[in-house]
N, C-alpha and C positions, 0 to 999 in steps of 0.2 A: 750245406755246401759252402767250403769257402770261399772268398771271394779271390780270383786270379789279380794279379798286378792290374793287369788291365782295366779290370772292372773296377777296382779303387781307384783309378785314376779319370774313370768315366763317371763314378758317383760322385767324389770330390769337385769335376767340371761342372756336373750338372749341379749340384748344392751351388756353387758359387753364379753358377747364373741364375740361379732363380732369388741372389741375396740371400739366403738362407742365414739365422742367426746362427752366428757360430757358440753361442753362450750354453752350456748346459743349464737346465730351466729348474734343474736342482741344487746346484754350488753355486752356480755363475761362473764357472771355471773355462775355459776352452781346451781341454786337453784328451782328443776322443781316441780310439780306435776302431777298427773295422773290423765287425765280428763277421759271421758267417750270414748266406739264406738261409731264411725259415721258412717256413708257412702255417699258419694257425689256420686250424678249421672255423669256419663259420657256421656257429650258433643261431640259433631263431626261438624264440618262447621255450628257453632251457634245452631244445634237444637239437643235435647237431643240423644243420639243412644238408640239402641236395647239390648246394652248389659247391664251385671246384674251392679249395684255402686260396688263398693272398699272398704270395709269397715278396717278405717282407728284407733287406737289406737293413741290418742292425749296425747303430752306431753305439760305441760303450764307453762310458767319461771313464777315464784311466784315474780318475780321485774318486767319487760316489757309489761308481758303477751304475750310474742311470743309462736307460736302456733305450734307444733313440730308436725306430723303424719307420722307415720308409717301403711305399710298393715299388719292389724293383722290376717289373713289367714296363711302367710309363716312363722309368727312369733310362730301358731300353738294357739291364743288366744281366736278364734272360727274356729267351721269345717264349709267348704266351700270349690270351686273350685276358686285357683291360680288364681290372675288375670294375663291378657297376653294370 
């Protein structure tokens, strides 16, 4: 799902208050954009579990293409239940 205007301007507020490094951890560059929601299932001892995916808000360095995710639930970018 992509992300509306809004919700990049909620993720971008929430990164900056929490100080979040703006450095990608691969180049050292700062140069990101705003991919879409994901969700990756959760795995346990190789086979998928029970419980609900993570739906994750991706950030993507426009130089390396390293791939940045955050859980966009606590970040408030869609409703759902916490994971954990």
């Amino acid at each position: 799902m992509p992300l509306s205007d809004s919700q990049k301007e909620k993720f971008g507020d929430w990164l900056h208050s929490k100080n979040s490094d703006p450095k990608c951890p691969s180049c050292g560059r700062n140069e990101w954009s705003f991919g879409d929601i994901i969700a990756a299932p959760i795995y346990t001892k190789g086979t998928a579990a029970s419980a609900d995916p993570v739906p994750m808000a991706q950030l993507i360095c426009k130089h390396c293409a390293f791939v940045r995710l955050h859980a966009a639930i606590p970040i408030g970018l869609i409703e759902g239940k916490e994971p954990g």
